[in-house]
C-alpha positions as CSV (number, residue, x, y, z in Angstrom):
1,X,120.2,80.6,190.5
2,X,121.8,82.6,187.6
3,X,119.8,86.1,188.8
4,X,121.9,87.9,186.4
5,X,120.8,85.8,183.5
6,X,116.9,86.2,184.2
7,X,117.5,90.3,184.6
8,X,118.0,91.2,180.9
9,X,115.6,88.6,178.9
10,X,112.9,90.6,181.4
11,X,113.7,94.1,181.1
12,X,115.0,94.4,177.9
13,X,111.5,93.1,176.6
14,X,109.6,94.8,179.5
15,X,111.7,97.8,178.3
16,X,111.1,97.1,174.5
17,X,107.2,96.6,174.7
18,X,106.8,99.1,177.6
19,X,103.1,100.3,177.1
20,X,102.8,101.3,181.0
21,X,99.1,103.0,180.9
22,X,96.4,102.3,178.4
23,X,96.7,104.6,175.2
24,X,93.2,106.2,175.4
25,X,94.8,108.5,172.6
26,X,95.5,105.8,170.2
27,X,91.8,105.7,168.7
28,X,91.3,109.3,168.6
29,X,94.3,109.5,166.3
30,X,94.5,106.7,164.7
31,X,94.6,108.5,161.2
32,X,97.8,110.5,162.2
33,X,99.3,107.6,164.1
34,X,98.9,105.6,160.8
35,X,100.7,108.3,158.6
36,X,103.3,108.5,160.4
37,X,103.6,104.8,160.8
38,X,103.8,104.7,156.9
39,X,106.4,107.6,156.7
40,X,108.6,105.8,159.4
41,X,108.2,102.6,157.6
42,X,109.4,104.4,154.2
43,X,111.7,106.8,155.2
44,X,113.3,105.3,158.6
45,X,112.9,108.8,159.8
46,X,110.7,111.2,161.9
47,X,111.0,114.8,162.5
48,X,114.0,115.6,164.5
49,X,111.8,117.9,167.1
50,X,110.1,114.6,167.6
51,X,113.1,112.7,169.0
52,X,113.8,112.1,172.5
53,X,117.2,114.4,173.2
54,X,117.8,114.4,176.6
55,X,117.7,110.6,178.3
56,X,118.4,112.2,181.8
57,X,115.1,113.8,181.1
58,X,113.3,111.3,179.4
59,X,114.5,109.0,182.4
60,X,112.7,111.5,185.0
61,X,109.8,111.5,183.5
62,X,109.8,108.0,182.7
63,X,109.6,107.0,186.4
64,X,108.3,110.0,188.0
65,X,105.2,107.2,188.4
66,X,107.0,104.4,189.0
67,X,109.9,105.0,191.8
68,X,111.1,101.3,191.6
69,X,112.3,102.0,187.7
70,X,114.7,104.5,189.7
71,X,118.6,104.1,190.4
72,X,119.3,105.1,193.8
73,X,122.4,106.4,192.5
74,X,121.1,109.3,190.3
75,X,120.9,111.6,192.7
76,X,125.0,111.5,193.6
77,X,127.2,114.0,191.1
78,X,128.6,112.8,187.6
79,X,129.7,116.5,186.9
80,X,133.7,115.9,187.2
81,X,133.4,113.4,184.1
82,X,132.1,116.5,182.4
83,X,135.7,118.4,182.8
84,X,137.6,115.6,181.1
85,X,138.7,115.7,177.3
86,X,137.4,112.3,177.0
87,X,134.0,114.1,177.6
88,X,134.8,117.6,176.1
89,X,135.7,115.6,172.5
90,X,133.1,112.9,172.8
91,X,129.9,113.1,170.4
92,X,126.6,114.0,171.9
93,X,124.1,111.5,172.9
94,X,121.5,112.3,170.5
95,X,123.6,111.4,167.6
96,X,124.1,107.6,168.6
97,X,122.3,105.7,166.2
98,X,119.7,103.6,165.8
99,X,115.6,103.3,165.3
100,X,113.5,106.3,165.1
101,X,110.8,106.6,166.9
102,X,107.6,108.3,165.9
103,X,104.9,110.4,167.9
104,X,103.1,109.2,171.1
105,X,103.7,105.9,170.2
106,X,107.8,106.3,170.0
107,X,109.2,102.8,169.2
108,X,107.3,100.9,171.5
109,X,105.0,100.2,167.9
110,X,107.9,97.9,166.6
111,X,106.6,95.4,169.0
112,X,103.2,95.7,169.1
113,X,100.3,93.1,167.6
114,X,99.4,93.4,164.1
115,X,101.1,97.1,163.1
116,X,104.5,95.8,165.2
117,X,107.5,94.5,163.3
118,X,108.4,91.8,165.6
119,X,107.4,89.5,168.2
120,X,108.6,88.3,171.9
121,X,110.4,85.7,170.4
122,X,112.4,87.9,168.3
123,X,114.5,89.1,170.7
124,X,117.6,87.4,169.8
125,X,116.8,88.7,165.8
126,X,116.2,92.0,166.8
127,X,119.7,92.3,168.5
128,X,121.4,91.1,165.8
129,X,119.5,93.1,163.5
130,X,120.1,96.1,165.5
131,X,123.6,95.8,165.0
132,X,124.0,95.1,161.6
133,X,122.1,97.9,160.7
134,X,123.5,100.8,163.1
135,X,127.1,99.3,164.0
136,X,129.0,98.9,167.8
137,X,126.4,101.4,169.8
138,X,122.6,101.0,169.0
139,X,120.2,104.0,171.1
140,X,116.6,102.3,171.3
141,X,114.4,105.3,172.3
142,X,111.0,106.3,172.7
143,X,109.6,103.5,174.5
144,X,106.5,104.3,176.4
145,X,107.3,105.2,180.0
146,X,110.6,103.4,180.1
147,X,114.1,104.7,180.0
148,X,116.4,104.2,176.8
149,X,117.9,101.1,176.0
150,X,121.9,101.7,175.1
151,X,122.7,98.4,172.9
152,X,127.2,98.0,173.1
153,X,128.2,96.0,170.6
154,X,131.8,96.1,172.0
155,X,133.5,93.4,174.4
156,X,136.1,96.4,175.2
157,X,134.0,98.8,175.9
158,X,131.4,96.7,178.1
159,X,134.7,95.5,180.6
160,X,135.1,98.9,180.8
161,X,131.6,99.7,182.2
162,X,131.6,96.3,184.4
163,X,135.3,97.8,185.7
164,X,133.7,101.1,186.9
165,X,130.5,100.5,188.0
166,X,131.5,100.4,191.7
167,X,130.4,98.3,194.4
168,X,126.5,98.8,194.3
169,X,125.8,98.2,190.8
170,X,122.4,98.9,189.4
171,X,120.7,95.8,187.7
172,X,117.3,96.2,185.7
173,X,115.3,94.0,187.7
174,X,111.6,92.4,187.7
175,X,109.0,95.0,188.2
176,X,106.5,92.5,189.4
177,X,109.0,90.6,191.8
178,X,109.6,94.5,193.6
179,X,105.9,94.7,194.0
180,X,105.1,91.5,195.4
181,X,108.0,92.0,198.1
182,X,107.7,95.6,198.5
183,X,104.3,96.3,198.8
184,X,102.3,93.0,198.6
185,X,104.6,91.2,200.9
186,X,106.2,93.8,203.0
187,X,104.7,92.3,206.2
188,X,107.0,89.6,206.0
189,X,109.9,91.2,203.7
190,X,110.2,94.2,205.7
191,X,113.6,95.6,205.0
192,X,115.2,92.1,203.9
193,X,114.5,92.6,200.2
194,X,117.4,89.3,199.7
195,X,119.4,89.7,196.2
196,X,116.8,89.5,193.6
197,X,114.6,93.0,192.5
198,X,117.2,94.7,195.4
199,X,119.8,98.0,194.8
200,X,122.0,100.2,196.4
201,X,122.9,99.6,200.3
202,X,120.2,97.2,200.9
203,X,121.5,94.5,198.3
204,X,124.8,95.4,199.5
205,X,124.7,94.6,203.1
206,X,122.3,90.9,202.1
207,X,124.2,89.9,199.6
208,X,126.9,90.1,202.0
209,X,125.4,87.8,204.4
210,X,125.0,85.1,202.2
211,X,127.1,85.1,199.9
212,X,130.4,83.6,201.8
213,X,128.2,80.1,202.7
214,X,126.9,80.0,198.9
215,X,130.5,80.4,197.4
216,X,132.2,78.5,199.5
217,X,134.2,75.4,197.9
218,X,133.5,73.3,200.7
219,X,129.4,73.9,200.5
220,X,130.0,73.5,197.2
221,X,131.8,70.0,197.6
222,X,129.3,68.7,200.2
223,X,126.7,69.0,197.5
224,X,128.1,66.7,195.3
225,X,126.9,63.3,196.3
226,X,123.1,64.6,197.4
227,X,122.7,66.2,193.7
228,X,124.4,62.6,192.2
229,X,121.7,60.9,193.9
230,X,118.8,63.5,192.6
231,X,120.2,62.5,189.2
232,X,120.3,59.3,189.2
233,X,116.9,58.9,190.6
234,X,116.2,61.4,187.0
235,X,118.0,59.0,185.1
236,X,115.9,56.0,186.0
237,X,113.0,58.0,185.9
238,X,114.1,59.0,182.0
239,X,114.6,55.1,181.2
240,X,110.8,54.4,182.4
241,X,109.3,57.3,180.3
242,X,111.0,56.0,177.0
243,X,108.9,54.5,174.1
244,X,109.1,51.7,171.8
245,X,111.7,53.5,169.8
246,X,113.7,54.4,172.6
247,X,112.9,58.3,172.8
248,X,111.6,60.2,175.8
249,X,107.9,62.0,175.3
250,X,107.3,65.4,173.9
251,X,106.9,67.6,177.1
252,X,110.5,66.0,178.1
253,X,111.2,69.8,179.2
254,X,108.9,69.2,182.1
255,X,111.0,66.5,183.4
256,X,114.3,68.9,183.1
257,X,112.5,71.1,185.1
258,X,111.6,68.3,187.6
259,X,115.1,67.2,188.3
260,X,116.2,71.4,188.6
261,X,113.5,71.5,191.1
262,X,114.7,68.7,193.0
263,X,118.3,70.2,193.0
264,X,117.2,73.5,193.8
265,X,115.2,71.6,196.8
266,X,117.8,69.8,198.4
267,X,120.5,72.5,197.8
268,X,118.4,75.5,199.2
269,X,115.7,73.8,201.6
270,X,117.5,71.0,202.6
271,X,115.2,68.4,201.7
272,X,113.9,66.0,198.6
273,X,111.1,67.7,197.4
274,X,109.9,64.8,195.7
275,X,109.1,65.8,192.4
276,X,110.4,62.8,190.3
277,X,108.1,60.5,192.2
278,X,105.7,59.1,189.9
279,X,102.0,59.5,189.9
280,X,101.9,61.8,192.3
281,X,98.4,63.1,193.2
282,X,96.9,66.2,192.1
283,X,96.9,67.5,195.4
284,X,100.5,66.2,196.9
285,X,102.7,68.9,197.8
286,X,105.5,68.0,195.3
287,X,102.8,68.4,192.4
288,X,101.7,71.6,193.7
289,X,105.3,73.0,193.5
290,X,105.3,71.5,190.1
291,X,102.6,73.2,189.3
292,X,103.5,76.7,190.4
293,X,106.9,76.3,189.1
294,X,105.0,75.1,185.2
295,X,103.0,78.2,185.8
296,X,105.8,81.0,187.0
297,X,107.7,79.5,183.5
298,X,104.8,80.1,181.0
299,X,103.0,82.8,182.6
300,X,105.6,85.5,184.7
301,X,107.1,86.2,181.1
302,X,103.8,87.5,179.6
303,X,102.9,89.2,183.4
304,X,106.7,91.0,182.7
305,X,106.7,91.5,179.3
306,X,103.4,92.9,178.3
307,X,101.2,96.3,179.3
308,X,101.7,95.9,182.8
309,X,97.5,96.8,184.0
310,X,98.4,94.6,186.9
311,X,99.9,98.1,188.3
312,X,97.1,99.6,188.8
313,X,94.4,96.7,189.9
314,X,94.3,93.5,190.4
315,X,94.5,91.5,187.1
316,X,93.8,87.7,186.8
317,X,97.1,87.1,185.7
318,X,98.6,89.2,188.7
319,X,95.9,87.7,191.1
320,X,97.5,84.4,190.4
321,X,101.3,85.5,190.4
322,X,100.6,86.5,193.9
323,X,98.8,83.4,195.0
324,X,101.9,81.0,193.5
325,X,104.6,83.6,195.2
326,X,102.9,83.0,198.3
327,X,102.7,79.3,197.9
328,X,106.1,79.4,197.7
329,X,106.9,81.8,200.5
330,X,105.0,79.1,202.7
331,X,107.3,75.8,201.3
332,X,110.1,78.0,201.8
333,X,108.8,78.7,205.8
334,X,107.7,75.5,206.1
335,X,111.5,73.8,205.1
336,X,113.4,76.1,206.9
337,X,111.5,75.7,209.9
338,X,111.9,72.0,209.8
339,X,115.7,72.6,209.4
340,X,115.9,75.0,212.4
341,X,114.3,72.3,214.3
342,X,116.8,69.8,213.8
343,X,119.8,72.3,214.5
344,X,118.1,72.6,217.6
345,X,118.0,69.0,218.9
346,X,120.7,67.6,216.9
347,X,123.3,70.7,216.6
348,X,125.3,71.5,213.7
349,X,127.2,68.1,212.0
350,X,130.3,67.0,213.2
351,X,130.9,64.6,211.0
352,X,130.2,66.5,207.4
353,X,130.3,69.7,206.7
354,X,127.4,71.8,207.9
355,X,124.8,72.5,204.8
356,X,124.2,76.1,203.2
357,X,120.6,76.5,205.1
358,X,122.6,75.0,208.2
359,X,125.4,78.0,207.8
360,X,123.1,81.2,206.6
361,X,121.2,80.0,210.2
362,X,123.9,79.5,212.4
363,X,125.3,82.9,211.4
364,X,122.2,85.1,211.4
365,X,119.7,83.1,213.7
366,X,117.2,84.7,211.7
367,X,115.2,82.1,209.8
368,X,114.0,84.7,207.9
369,X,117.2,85.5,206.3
370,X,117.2,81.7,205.0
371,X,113.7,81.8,204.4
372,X,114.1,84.7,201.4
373,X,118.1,83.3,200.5
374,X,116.1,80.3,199.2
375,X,113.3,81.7,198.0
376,X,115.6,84.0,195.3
377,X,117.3,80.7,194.8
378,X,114.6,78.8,193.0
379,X,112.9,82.1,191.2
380,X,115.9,82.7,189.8
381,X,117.0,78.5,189.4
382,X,113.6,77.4,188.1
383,X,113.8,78.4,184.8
384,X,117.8,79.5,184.2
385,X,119.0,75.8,184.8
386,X,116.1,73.8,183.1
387,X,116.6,75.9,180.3
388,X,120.6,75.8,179.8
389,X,120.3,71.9,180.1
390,X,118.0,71.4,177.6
391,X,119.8,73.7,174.9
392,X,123.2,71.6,175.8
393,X,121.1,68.5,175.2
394,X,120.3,69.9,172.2
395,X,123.0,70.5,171.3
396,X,124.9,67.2,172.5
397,X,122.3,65.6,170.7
398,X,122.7,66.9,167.1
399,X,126.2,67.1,167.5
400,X,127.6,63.0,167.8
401,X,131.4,64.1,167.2
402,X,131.4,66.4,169.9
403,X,129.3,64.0,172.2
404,X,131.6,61.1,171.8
405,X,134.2,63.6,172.1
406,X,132.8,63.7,175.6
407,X,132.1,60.4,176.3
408,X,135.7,59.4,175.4
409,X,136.5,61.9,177.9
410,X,134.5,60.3,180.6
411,X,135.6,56.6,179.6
412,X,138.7,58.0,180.8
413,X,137.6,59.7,183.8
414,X,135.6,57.0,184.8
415,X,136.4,53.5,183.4
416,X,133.5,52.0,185.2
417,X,130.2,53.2,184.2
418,X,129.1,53.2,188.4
419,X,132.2,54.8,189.6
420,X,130.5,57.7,191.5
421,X,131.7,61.1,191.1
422,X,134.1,62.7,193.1
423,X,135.4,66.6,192.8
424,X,138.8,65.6,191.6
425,X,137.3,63.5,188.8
426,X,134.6,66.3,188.0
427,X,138.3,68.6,187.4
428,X,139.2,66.4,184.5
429,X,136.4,66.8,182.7
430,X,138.1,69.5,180.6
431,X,135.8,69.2,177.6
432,X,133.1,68.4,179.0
433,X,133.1,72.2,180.8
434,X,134.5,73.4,177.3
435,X,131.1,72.1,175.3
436,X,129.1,73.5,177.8
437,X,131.0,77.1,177.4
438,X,130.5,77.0,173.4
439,X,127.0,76.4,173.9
440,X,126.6,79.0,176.3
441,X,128.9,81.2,173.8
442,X,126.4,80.8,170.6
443,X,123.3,79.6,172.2
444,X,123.2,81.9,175.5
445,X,120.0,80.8,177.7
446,X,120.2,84.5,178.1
447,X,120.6,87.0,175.3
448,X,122.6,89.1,177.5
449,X,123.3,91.7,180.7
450,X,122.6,95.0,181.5
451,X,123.1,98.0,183.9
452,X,121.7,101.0,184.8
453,X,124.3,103.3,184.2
454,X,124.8,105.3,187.7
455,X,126.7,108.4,186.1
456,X,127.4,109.8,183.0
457,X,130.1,108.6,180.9
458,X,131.7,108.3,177.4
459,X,131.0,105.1,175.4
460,X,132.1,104.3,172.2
461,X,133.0,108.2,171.7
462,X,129.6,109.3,172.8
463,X,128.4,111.1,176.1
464,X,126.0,108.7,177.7
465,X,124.2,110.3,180.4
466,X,123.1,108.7,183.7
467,X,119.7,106.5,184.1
468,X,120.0,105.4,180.5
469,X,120.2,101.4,180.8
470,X,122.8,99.5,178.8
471,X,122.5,96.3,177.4
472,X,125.4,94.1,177.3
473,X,124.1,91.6,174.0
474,X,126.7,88.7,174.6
475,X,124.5,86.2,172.4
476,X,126.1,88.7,169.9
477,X,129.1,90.0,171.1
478,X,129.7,86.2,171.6
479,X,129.7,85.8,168.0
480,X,131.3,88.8,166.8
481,X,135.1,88.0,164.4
482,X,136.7,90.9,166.3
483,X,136.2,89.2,169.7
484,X,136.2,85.6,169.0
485,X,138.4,84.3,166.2
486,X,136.6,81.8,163.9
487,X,133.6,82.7,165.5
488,X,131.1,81.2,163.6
489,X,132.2,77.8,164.3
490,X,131.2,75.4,167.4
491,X,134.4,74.3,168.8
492,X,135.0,73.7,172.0
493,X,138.5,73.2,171.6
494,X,138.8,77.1,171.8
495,X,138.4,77.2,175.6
496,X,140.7,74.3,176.5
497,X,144.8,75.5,177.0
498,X,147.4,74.0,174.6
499,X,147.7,71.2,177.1
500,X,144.3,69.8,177.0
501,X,144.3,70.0,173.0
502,X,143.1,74.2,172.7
503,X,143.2,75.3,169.8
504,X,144.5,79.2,170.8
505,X,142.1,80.7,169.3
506,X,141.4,84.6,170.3
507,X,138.5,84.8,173.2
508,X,138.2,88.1,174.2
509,X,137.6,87.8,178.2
510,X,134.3,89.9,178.2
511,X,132.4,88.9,174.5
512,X,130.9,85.9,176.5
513,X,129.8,86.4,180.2
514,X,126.5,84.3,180.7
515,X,127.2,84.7,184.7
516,X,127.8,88.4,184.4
517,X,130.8,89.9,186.2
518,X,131.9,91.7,188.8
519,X,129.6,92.5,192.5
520,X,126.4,91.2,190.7
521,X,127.8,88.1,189.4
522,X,125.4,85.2,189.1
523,X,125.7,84.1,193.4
524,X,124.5,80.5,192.2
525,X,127.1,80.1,189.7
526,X,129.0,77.5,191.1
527,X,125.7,75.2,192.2
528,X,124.8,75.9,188.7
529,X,127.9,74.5,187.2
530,X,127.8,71.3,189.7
531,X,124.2,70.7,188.8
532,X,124.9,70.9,184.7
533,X,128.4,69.0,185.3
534,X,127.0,66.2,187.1
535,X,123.9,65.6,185.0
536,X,125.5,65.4,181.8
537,X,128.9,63.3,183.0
538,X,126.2,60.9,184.2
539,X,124.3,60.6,181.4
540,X,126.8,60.5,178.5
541,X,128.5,58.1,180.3
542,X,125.4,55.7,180.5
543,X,123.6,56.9,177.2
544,X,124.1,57.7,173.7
545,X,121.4,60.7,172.9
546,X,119.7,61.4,169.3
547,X,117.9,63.8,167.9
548,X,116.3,62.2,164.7
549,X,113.2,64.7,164.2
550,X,113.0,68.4,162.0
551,X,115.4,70.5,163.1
552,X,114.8,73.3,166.6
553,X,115.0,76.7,166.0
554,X,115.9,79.0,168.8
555,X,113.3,81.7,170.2
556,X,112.8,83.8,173.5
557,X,109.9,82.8,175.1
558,X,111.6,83.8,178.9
559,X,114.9,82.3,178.2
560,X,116.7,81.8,174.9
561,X,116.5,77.6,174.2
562,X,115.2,75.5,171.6
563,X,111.6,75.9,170.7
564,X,109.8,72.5,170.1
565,X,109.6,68.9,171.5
566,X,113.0,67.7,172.5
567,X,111.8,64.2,171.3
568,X,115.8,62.8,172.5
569,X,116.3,59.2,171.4
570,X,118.1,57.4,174.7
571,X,120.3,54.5,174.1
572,X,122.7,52.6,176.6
573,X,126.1,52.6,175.8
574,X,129.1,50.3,177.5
């Protein structure tokens, strides 16, 4: 659901370890290539004829081969920024600092096997690294057939870029998502691209189709006993997995991303999918969708992240992307169908209020508007949700002052363990949403957000010319003394007001966005929140949870979560 928050972990590593044709030059000067490894290792500096000057350029050249990498806003005029002392006083762009890159193989070798400096999973390092070393504005340049990456270290300067980005911003997107609807797909995509791997006018005019039913409060509100009941068909389906010690199993992830699945399901196709049945057979369709959604998790991140063959033939790995996109195409077809069936001899509700599938097809009798709404829904949900919950567990679970800070708050709320949940009581849950902000704060499932930039511009006293794509690190920026005060402390008193026991501490409004801002905002951010909300005031009010094993660390596979068995210990409690 959260498209902005899958955007950045993929191009920013797609970006990082660019390497977008093979280096056939790499073995025939693999003695050069190696002395000037060793001289960039030493002296943490190349020749300055050597260094990209001109992003515009490099940006041109970058995706002369690749049009999709393109902002379809380059071509309109940034010149009058160019008459403004802002601009005429500003630094030039080649002296923002950060890594140097070295011949033919720029800085793209910092990531790669064996000669590289870091891995994948360092992501979340390397952006902190990045800015202790070069300060608020990191340039990461010389990556192989990709644009620049601008890293802005500096919550006032990044609202100002969300503020003036205009009304079709430019969002790095998934290269292999704009293939598969663009050219694989475009029999059935045609000009419908939805919200996800879209730009410019064409975004635009979707996004404003759907996104009235998806925000709406009362779609919102109609959701909440349907994804009550999803849960606690999850949490009796967590009580029959647990062992003899009262802990759930090892792959306890999967099961997260069983019940998001089911929620995604029943919010976007209108329908139990049926994925927290047990022993379902290998060939059921609820195992199947299982199945593709275990593969898009472990396998899209390498297809996204790594030398991207798959552009020019048909790689295994690609082969099989496009077989599970279909799959899911079909499921999507297949729901929506059923739902446009019903509207037909049953009409709309009058008792209830009409679903989201029910709305988007009433409006635009076009099933294929629904069809692709809810197909970017559970890409972008699969994962994003899943993910978030079990770094909140996590962190719930190694934290038991803050969690029975919570369940006091629930006892309140709702004195009898059964009450069922209602809007009103989900509005008092004040720390509840305040524990799951700090975790999002210093444990962001993604690192951060970015933007092509669509003109040129001044940035932390610098002349930033267009095409050049800015990261937004709020995993850092998060986490930063200037923005947050006490910020290396987990307290979720900080987002509470003085009424509800805040501690006014100073939160600067744009250091922690894990929804983004502004016309790309996350569109599933509110059945995001209702999903996490309801899951957790269920459990914690039922269940004490433990984490008695070695301790997590955090790493970037595709999202930013703990990495290791989430081995929870799940008690009852009164």
């Amino acid at each position: 659901m959260k498209s902005n928050m899958r955007a950045l972990s993929v191009s920013l590593w797609r970006n990082s370890l660019g390497v977008s044709q093979p280096l056939a030059c790499v073995a025939t000067k693999s003695t050069e290539i190696t002395q000037q490894l060793t001289f960039a290792t030493q002296s943490g500096a190349v020749p300055q004829g050597n260094v990209r000057e001109n992003s515009s350029a490099a940006t041109a050249a970058a995706t002369a081969n690749h049009p999709e990498m393109v902002c379809p806003h380059l071509a309109n005029g940034g010149d009058a920024v160019h008459e403004t002392s802002e601009w005429q006083n500003a630094l030039p762009y080649n002296e923002i600092p950060g890594p140097k890159p070295i011949p033919i193989l720029g800085n793209t070798w910092r990531m790669m096997p064996i000669i590289g400096q870091y891995t994948i999973s360092d992501v979340a390092k390397i952006s902190s690294l990045l800015h202790e070393r070069y300060g608020r504005i990191v340039r990461f340049s010389g990556l192989i057939g990709r644009p620049d990456l601008l890293f802005i270290y500096d919550a006032d300067e990044i609202e100002k870029c969300y503020r003036n980005e205009g009304a079709t911003p430019f969002r790095p997107s998934m290269p292999s998502l704009v293939k598969y609807k663009g050219e694989i797909r475009k029999d059935f995509f045609e000009d419908i691209g939805g919200v996800v791997g879209v730009h410019g006018e064409p975004w635009r005019q979707f996004r404003s189709r759907v996104q009235k039913p998806v925000l709406q409060l009362s779609t919102i509100r109609r959701y909440l006993k349907p994804l009550e009941v999803v849960t606690n068909d999850f949490l009796e389906r967590c009580e029959q997995l647990l062992d003899e010690n009262s802990e759930l199993p090892e792959d306890f992830d999967n099961e997260i991303h069983k019940w998001s699945l089911e929620c995604i399901g029943r919010v976007a196709l209108d329908t139990r999918l049926g994925c927290l049945e047990p022993n379902l057979s290998p060939d059921s369709e609820p195992q199947q969708i299982i199945d593709a959604a275990k593969y898009a998790l472990r396998n899209v991140a390498t297809l996204e992240l790594k030398a991207p063959y798959w552009r020019y033939f048909p790689t295994p790995l690609w082969t099989r992307y496009v077989k599970n996109m279909n799959f899911f195409v079909e499921v999507c077809m297949k729901y929506i169908g059923n739902a446009t069936e019903r509207l037909k001899q049953q009409g709309p509700s009058r008792d209830s209020e009409p679903s989201l599938l029910e709305k988007v097809i009433l409006a635009e009798n076009n099933e294929k508007v629904a069809t692709i709404m809810a197909l970017d829904l559970i890409l972008v949900g699969i994962d994003t949700i899943s993910m978030a919950v079990c770094s909140i567990l996590y962190q719930l679970a190694t934290r038991p002052a803050e969690q029975q800070k919570v369940r006091n708050e629930l006892k309140r709320v709702l004195p009898d363990a059964e009450t069922e949940l209602s809007i009103q009581r989900l509005d008092q849950m004040h720390y509840l949403k305040a524990f799951i902000k700090e975790v999002f704060r210093m444990y962001s499932t993604v690192i951060g957000n970015g933007r092509t930039l669509q003109e040129d511009t001044v940035i932390c006293g610098y002349r930033i010319p267009k095409g050049v794509q800015a990261v937004f690190p709020t995993l850092v920026t998060g986490q930063m003394e200037e923005f947050v005060s006490d910020s290396a402390t987990f307290k979720p008193e900080r987002w509470l007001k003085s009424s509800q026991g805040g501690t006014g501490d100073h939160l600067h409004p744009f250091a922690s966005l894990p929804y983004g801002y502004g016309a790309r905002m996350c569109l599933g951010r509110r059945f995001a929140d209702l999903e996490m909300q309801i899951l957790l005031a269920k459990l914690l009010r039922n269940y004490k949870l433990e984490y008695n094993h070695k301790p997590l660390d955090y790493a970037v596979t595709f999202m930013y979560a703990p990495d290791g068995p989430l081995r929870f210990k799940m008690t009852k409690v009164e």
